[in-house]
C-alpha positions in Angstrom: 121.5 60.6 32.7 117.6 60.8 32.9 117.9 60.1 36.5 120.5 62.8 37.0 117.9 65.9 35.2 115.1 64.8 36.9 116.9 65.0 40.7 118.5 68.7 39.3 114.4 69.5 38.1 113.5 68.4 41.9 116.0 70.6 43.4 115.2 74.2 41.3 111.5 73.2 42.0 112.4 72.8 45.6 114.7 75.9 45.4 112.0 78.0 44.1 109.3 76.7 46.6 111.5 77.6 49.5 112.1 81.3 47.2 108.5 81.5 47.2 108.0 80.5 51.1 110.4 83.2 52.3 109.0 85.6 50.1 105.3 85.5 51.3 107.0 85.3 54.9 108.8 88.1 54.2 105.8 90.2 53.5 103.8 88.9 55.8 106.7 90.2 58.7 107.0 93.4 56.7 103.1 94.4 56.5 103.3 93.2 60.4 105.7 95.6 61.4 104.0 98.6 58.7 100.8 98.1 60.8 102.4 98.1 63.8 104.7 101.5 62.7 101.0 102.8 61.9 99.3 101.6 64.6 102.2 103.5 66.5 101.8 106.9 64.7 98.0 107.3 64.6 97.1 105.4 68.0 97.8 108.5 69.9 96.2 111.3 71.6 97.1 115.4 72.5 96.1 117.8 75.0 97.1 120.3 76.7 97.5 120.5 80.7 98.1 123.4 82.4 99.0 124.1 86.7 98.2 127.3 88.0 100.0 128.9 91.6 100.1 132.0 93.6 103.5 134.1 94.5 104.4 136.9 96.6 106.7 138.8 94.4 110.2 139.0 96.7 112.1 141.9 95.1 110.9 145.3 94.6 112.3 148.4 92.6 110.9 151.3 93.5 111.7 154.7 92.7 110.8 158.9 92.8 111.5 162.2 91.9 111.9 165.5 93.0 112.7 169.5 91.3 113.4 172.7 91.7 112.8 175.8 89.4 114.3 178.8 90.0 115.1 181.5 87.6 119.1 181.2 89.0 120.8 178.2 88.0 122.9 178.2 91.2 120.1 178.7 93.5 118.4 175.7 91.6 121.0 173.7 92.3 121.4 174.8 96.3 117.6 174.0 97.0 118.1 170.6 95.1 121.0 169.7 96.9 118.8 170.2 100.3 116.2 168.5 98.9 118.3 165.2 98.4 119.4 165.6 101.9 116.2 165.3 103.4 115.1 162.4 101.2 118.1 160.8 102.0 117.3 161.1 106.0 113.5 160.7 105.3 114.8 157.2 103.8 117.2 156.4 106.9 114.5 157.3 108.9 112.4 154.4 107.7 115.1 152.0 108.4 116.3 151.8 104.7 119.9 150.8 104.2 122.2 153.9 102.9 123.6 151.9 100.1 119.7 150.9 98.6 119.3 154.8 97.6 120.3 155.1 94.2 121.0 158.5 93.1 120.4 159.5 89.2 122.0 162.4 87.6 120.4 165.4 87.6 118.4 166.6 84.6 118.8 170.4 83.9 116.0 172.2 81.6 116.0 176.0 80.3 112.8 177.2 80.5 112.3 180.1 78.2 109.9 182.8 78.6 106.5 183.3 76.3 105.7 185.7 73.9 101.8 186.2 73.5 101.0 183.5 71.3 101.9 181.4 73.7 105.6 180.2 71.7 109.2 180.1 73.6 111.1 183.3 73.3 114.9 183.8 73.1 115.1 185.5 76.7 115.7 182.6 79.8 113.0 183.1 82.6 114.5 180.1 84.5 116.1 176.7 84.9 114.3 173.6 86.0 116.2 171.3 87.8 114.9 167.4 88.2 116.6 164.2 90.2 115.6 160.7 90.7 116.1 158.5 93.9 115.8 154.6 93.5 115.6 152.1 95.9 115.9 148.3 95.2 115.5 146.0 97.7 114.5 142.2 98.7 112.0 143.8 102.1 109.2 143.9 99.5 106.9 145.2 102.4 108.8 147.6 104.0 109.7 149.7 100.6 105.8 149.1 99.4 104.9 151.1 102.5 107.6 154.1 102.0 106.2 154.5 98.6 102.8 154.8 99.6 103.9 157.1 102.5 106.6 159.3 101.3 104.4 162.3 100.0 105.1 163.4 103.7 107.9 164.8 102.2 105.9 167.2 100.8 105.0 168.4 104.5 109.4 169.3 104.2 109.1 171.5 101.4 110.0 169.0 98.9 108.3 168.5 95.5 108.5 164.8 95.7 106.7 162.3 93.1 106.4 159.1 94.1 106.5 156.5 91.1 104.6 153.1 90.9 107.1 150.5 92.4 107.9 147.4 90.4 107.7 143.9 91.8 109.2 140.6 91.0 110.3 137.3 91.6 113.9 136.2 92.0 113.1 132.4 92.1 111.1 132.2 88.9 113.5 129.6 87.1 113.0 127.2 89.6 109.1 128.2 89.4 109.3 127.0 86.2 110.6 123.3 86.4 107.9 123.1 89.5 104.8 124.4 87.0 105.6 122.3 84.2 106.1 119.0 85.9 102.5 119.8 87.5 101.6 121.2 84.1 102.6 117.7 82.2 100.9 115.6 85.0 97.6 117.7 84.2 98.1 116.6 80.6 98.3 112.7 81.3 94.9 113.1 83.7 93.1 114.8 81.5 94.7 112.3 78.0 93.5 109.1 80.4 90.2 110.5 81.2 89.1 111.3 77.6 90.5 107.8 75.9 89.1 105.7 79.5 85.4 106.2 77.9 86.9 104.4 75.0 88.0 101.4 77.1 91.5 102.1 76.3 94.1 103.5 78.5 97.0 105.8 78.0 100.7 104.7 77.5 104.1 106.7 77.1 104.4 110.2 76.7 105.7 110.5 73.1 106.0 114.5 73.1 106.0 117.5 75.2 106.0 120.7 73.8 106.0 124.4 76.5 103.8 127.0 76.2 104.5 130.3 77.5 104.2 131.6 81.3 101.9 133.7 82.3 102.8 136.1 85.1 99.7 138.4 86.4 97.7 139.7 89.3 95.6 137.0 90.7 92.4 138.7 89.4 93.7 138.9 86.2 92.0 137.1 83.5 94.9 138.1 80.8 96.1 135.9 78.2 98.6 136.1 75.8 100.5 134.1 72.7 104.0 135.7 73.8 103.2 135.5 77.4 102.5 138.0 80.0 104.8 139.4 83.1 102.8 141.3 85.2 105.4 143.7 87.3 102.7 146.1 88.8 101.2 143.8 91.2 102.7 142.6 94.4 100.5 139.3 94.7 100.8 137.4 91.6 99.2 133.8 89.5 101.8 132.0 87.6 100.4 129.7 84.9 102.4 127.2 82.9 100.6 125.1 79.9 102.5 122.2 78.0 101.3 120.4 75.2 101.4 116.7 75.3 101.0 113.5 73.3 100.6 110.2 74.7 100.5 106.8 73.2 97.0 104.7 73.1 97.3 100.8 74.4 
């Protein structure tokens, strides 16, 4: 009997010795892998890269405007109708395709005469008649020079207004995958030259985040949180910014 209790005291003593064993193991594994988790989390550094390139916008819309005011509605309406006629062989002329002139409706104004303070009366004194002509086209240089020379119209007898044409680019989506892969690999130089000084180097990239594009004129210094897209300016500088984390080894 007394050998029988002390071989089951031996065995919960050994029990509990093997408990304790795995225990301390146990928590020697489990504050391993908590370092190592924290290690993971806060041995890590940011930046931000950014790649910069210069475009020739490839589409244009450009667009004008002509009148007429005569105090008959009728005649108004003639004298327009001529007008448009010669812009639209003034156009042809220049080697612009018939089916690029877009036409708007015309825009028909009372004008009313003055009394002597200077406020409209009830009696008409004439009509003012006004059209646009639009033009959108992928010959960006071609169109940019019409608009710069179509005040000869003027020499014709018509009131012509030239507007400021509008430029962009067509291929800007795939722009975009370009500039950011440049953009990241900007981020991962600049990441391994600030932790090299450290005698560490740089490991996976654990985030990316994109920042906005910047479209503007190439002497443009303009920056903004929402991004910019310059339309005025035939030559252009995209910029593309991503912010980046990378692991430290």
């Amino acid at each position: 009997m007394e050998g029988g209790r002390i071989l089951r005291n031996s065995q919960i003593i050994i029990l509990g010795i093997c408990i304790a064993a795995a225990t301390i193991v146990s928590s020697v594994i489990l504050s391993q892998g908590f370092l190592k988790v924290m290690k993971f989390t806060r041995e890590q550094i940011t930046v931000t890269g950014s790649a910069q390139k210069n475009i020739k916008s490839d589409y244009i819309i450009w667009s004008g405007s002509f009148s007429r005011r005569e105090s008959d509605l009728a005649t108004a309406y003639k004298k327009l109708q001529d007008d448009l006629t010669k812009i639209k062989a003034y156009l042809i002329s220049k080697s612009v395709n018939e089916k690029e002139i877009i036409v708007s409706q015309i825009s028909t104004t009372t004008v009313y005469k003055k009394n002597e303070k200077g406020n409209d009366t009830n009696d008409i004194q004439g009509y003012l008649l006004t059209q646009n002509v639009e033009i959108r086209s992928g010959d960006v240089d071609k169109i940019t020079q019409i608009s710069r020379e179509s005040t000869e119209l003027i020499n014709q007898g018509v009131e012509f207004v030239s507007g400021a044409p509008e430029y962009t680019y067509t291929k800007l989506d795939e722009l975009k995958i370009e500039m950011l892969a440049k953009a990241s690999e900007n981020a991962k130089e600049r990441a391994a030259s600030m932790v090299k000084a450290t005698g560490n180097k740089i490991g996976f990239m654990r985030s990316a985040r994109m920042g906005v594009f910047q479209i503007t004129p190439i002497s443009s210094t303009e920056v903004s949180d929402w991004g910019v897209n310059d339309t005025s300016s035939l030559e252009k500088k995209v910029t593309a910014v991503v912010s980046a984390s990378f692991a430290i080894e």
